[in-house]
N, C-alpha and C positions, 0 to 999 in steps of 0.2 A: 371303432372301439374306443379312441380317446374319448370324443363325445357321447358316449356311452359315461363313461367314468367321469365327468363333467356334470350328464345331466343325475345322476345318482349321487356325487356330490351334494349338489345342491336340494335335489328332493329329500334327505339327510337333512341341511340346515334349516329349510323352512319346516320339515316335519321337526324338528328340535325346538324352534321358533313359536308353532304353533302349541306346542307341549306348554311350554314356557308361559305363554300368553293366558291357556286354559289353566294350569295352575296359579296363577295371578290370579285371574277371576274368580276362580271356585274361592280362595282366600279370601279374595272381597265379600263376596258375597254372606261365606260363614262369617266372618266379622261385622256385617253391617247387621248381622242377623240376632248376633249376640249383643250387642249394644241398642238393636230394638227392642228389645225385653222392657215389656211393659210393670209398672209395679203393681203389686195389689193396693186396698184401701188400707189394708194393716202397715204393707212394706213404706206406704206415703206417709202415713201418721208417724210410725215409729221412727224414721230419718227426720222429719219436722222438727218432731219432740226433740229428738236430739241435739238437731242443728242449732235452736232457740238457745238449748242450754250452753251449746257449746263457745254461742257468740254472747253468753252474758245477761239474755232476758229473763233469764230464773232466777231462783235465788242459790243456785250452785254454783260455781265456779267454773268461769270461762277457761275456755284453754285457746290461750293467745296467737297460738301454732294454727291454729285453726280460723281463725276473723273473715267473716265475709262483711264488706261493706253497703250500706245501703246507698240509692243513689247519691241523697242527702245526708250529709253526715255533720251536724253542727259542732260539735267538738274539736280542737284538730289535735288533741293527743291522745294517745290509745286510752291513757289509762281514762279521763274525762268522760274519754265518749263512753265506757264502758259502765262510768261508775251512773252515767246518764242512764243505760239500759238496766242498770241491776235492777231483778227482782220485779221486774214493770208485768211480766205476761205469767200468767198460768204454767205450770209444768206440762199438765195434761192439755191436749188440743179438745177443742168443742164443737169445731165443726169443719165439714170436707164439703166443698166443690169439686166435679169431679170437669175441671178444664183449667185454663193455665188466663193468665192475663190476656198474651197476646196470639196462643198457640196451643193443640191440645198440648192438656199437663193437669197438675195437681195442685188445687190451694185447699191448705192446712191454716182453719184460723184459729187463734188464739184469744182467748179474752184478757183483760186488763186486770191485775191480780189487785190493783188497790185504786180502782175508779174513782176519781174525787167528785166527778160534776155525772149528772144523767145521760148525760153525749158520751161520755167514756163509756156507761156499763152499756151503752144499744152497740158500742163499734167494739172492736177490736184488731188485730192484726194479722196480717196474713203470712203465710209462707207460699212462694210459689215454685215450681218445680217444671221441667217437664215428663212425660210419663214413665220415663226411666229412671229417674230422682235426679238430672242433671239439672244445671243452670238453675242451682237454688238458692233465692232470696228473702231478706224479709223485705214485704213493700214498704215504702216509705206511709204512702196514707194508709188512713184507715179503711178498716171492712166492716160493714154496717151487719149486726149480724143475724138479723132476720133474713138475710141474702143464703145462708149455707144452706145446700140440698141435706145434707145430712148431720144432724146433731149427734153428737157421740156422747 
């Protein structure tokens, strides 16, 4: 009888156990499931746009809260390196690669809003992303831009 109530104990805590472990999982799983959400070509563009503007390359107004920095950053005070970026890129994006530098993702290029030399108007700048809009930067070099699959 004891080991009766012994082993029903214990089949209790691993069936709690195993409860426990399955709901963990299922969690995981919906979770890796939602942050896999791929973007569309509009959802890539319309983040780009933004992000360009938000770090200062338009002619709109940065919002400081927000700075992603590029690998290279020749300036070393915010306001400098910013006043370096104003205004340098296009609002609107020109063209989409549909793959990431080093990973699938998304590159969003931008052209050079006031190109001085013929090398400025063939390249312009890129945004890269990956296919979720995470891990997003502007590249340091340029992007030649007879390279984009898709002109917009």
């Amino acid at each position: 009888m004891l080991l009766g109530r012994i082993t029903l104990k214990l089949m209790k805590r691993i069936n709690l156990k195993l409860l426990a472990v399955r709901a963990l999982l299922l969690l995981l799983l919906v979770g890796s499931h939602a942050q896999a959400k791929t973007l569309s070509e509009a959802e890539a563009i319309r983040l780009a746009e933004q992000f360009i503007a938000q770090n200062g390359y338009t002619d709109l107004s940065p919002d400081k809260s927000k700075l992603a920095y590029e690998s290279i950053e020749w300036e070393s005070n915010v306001d400098e390196m910013l006043n370096e970026r104003r205004d340098t890129l296009e609002r609107k994006a020109y063209g989409l690669v549909r793959e990431g530098k080093s990973a699938p993702g998304w590159t969003v290029v931008f052209r050079y809003k006031h190109p001085a030399t013929r090398q400025m108007r063939r390249n312009g700048r890129a945004v890269t992303m990956n296919l979720g809009g995470g891990k997003m930067r502007v590249e340091h070099v340029d992007f030649i831009l007879r390279y984009v699959d898709k002109k917009l």
